[in-house]
N, C-alpha and C positions, 0 to 999 in steps of 0.2 A: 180795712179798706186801703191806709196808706200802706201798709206793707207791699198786699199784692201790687200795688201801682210801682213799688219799685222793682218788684220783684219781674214786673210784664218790662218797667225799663231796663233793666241788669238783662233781661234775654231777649230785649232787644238790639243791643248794643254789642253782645255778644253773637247774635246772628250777624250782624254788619258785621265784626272783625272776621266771622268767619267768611262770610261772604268776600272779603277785600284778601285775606289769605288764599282763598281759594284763585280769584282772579288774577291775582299776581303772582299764585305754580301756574297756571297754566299760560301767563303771558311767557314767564320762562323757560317752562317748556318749550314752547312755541319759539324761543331765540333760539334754545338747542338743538332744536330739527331744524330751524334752515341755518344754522353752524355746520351740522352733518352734511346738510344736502348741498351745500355750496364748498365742503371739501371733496364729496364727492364729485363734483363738478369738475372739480381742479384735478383730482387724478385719472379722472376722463380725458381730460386737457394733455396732462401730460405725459400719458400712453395715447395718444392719437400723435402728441410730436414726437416720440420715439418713435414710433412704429412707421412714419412719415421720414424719419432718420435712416432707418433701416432698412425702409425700401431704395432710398437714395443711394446710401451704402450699398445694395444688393445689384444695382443698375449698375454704377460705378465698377463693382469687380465682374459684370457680365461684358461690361466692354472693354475692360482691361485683358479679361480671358479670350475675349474674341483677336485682339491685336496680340496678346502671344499666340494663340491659334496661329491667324495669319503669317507672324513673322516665322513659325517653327515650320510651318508648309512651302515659304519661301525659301528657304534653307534646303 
């Protein structure tokens, strides 16, 4: 009788650590997917200001090209 009693607490106690192992992979899991997902975010971010650069840049040489147009027709 004492045996099994310990033997029901030795897996009980070893269900709990499994248990508490278990919840603490998947709480850090759970920090690695929103670490991913908020790098993602960031190089969303930072090809949305490139690419917001680049148009800037692409205006800027379209009116540059339009005033030597201009000044090459004036000539």
């Amino acid at each position: 009788m004492r045996e099994t009693e310990r033997e029901r607490e030795r897996d009980r106690r070893r269900e709990m650590e499994r248990n508490r192992d278990k919840e603490r992979d998947q709480k850090k899991e759970k920090k690695r997917e929103r670490e991913r997902e908020k790098e993602i975010e960031r190089k969303r971010e930072r090809y949305k200001e490139k690419d917001g650069e680049r148009d800037r840049e692409r205006e800027r040489d379209r009116k540059r090209n339009r005033k030597r147009e201009a000044e090459r027709k004036r000539k």
